[in-house]
Structures are given as C-alpha cells and as structure tokens.
N, C-alpha and C positions, 0 to 999 in steps of 0.2 A: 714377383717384381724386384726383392731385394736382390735376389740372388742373380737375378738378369743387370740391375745396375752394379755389382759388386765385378761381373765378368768383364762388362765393357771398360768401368775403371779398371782393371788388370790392365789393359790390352792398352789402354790409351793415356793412362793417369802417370807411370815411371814410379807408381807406388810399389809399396810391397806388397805380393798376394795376401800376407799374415793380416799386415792396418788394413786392404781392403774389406778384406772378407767378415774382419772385425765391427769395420764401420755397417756395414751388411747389415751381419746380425743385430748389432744396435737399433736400423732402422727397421729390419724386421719387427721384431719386438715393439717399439712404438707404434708400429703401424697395427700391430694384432691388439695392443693396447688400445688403442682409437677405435678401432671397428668396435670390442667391445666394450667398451666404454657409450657409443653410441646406439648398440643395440640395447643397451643397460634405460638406458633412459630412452628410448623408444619404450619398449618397455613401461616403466616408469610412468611416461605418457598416457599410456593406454589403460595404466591401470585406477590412474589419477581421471581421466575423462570416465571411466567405468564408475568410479566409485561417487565421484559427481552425478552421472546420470542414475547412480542406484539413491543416492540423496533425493536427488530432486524429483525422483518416483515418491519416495518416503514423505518428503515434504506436499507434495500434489494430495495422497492418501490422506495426510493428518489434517489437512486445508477441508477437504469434502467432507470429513468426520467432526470438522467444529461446524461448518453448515448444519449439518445435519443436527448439533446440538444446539445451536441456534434455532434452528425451527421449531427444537421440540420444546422449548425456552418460553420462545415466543408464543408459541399452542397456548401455554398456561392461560393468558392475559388475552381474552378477544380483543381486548382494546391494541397490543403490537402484533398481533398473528402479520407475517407478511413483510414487516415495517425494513428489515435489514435488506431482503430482496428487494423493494422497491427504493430504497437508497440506495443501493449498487445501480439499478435499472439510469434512476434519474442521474444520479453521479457521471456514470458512462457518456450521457445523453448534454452535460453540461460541461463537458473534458472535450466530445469531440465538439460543440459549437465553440470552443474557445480556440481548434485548431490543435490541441494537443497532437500528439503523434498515437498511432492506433495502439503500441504498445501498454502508452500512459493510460490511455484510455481504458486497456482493459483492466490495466491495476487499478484505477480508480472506480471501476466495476467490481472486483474485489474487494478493496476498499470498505465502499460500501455496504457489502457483504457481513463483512469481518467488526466492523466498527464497534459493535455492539458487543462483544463475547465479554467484557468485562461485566456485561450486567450479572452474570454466571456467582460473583462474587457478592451481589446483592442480598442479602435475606429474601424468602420469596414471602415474609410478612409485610414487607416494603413493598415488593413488584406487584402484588394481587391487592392490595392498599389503595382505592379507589378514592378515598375523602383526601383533602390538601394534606403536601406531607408537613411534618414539622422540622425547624431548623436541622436537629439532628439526624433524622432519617436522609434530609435533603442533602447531605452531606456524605453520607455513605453510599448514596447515587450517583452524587456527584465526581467519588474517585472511579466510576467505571471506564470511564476512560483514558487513566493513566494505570489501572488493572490489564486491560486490553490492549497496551502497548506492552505491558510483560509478558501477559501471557501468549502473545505474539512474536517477541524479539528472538528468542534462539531461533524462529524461522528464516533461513539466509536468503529466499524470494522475494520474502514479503520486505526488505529491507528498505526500498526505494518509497514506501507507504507507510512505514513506522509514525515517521513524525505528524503525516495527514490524520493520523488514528489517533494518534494520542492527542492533538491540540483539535478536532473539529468541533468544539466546546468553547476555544478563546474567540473572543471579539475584538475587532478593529478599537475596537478606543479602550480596550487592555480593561475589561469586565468580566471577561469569560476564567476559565480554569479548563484545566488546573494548573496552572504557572502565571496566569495575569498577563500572558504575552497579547502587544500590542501591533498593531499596523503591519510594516514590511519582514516583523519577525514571526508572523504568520505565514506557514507555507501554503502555497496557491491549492494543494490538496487540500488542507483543514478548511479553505473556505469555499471550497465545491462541497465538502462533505456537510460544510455546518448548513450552507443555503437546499440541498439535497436533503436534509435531515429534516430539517425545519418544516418546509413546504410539504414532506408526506405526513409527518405529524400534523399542522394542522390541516388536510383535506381529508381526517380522519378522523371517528369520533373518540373524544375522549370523557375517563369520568366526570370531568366538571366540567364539559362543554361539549357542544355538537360540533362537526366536523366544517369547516368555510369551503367552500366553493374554490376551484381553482382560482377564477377570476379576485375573488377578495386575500384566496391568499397571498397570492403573486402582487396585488395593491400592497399588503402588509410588510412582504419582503421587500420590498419597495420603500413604502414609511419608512424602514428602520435603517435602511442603508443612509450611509456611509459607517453610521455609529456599530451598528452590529452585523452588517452583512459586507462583502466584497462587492458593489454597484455592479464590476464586470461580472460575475459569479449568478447575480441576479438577473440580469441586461440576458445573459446567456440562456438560462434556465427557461425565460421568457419568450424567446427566438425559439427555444426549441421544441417547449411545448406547443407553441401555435394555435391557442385554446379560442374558437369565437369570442369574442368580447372584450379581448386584449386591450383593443386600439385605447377601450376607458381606465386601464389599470393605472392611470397615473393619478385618479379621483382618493383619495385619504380615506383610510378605513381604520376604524376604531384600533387601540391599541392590544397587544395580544402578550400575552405573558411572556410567550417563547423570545419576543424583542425588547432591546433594551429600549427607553423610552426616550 
C-alpha cells in the first residue's frame, strides 16, 4: 500500500520522486510497526485470558479440596457433621427470597460452604469439648472467623464473599465479633450467613441442649431480631422455608444462647 500511495504522489503531488519515496518508506515502517505492535498484544491477550482461565481452574480445584476438608473437620464432632453444607444450602435459599441475582446467590451458597474453614485453627481439644467452654477457649473459637477470611483471601473468586465470611458473627446492635461492627456496616452477606448459621445450629442437637423444632426456631430468630439478626434476612428465611405451623411463629419462645437478649 506504501509503495502504491508513494507512485500516485509521483505522478500527482510535483514532488520529488527522492521526498516521495522517502515519505513511503517511513509510512511503511509505521504501518509494519502497528500491525505488529497489534498482533503483540493480541497475543498478550490470549495469553492473559489463558493464564486467568488456568487460575481460575487452580482456584475451582483448591475450593473442592477445602470442602472436602471441611467434611472431614466436621466427621470429627456428630454434633457439626453436615453443618457448613446445610449453611450454604439455607444461605442460597435466603439470597434468592430476597431477590438477589443467581450469581450472588450462588456465592452465598458457597459462602456458606466455606464459612467455617477457620475452625481448622481451632484445637480439636476445643472442638470435641462437649461441656460449656470457658472465657478462654471461647475466645480462640471465637477468631475462627477472621482465620477464615485469611485463609480464604489469596483466592481472587471468592473476593465478592470475603467480608460475608469474615463478619457472619457481628450483630446489628455491634455485640458480635470479631470487629464489634454495627447496623449498616454489616454487609447484607454476613447477615444471611449469621441468620443461615443460627437456624441450623439450633434444629440440631447439641452437647448441652436438644435440637428446637423448626417452628420454635424460626419463633427465636424472630425474638432476637432487630438486636441480633437482620428482620429482612429472617422475614426471608421464613417465606422460604414454608414449614406447616408458621402462621404461629410470632408466639415468644424462650431465650436461646445463640441470641442476644
């Protein structure tokens, strides 16, 4: 192409053949410069979407591999066999009643999932410890869940779910941990996860207590809301489980350790 606009300027420009053919070459050269210049970063592109999709393979793999250690966590203790599954299950289930988008939905199914992996840092003299704990053990249980956003944060997926993991411990009226975060600086994740957390905990049995009824537990999250639970997070959880004998869950049911009072 240079060399075709170089002849027509001969013919038509009253330049000299010498400047045109010079000017030529210069656009020549720019123009071989550009093409590869853009197949460089074509290129570049391709190898940039590759090595993302070879991450986010890596990342998928290491995701299934902490499940899996989570199950085998949770094996130890009859008492949580299950408990992170069915937090993801309910979590999913309280994201789409609230309208979420399917995506969120399914992170907060993961969510879920994953919540839990800082128990991993627990003593398992603590986690198999069936009698009340004391001040200090309660406390090294208590960091499991800002363990669990560490041990979580190099993952670049899990990124949008970070902060539901680490705060599904705080309370609306700023009781919870581990940061004492209060009201609107609770994200809407941590308080599907806390109300999802809660409700399979207690329809489950524990060492010092027998497991509540859906019906009484769903009365209890209830009681506690506004002070410890998100009302809508609860309202939702309720709509979707659907359990006969709902319509009476507004009736006051004893208070339960897991709420604040």
């Amino acid at each position: 192409m240079a060399v075709g606009v170089a002849c027509y300027a001969i013919g038509h420009s009253g330049l000299a053949a010498s400047t045109v053919l010079l000017v030529a070459l210069v656009v020549g050269v720019g123009a071989g410069m550009v093409i590869r210049i853009q197949r460089a970063v074509s290129d570049l592109r391709r190898q940039s979407h590759s090595a993302r999709q070879t991450a986010g393979q890596a990342e998928k793999h290491y995701i299934e591999v902490l499940r899996r250690i989570i199950k085998v966590v949770e094996s130890r203790d009859r008492y949580w066999g299950g408990h992170s599954r069915n937090v993801g299950r309910l979590s999913g289930m309280i994201a789409r009643q609230l309208g979420l988008s399917d995506s969120r939905c399914e992170q907060m199914v993961l969510a879920g999932e994953l919540h839990d992996i800082g128990r991993l840092a627990v003593p398992e003299s603590i986690i198999l410890n069936h009698s009340r704990l004391g001040v200090e053990d309660f406390r090294c249980v208590q960091a499991h869940s800002a363990v669990s956003h560490e041990v979580l944060k190099p993952l670049e997926m899990l990124a949008g779910i970070l902060p539901a993991i680490r705060s599904h411990h705080e309370k609306p009226n700023g009781t919870g941990y581990p940061d004492a975060l209060k009201g609107d600086d609770i994200p809407l994740g941590a308080h599907i996860l806390a109300v999802a957390d809660a409700y399979d905990a207690m329809t489950h049995d524990r060492p010092h207590r027998q497991a509540m009824s859906p019906v009484m537990a769903l009365r209890e999250l209830r009681r506690c809301a506004p002070a410890g639970f998100a009302p809508d997070c609860v309202e939702a959880l309720v709509a979707a489980l659907s359990i006969p004998g709902l319509e009476d869950v507004h009736n006051v049911a004893p208070a339960c350790e897991l709420c604040p009072a």
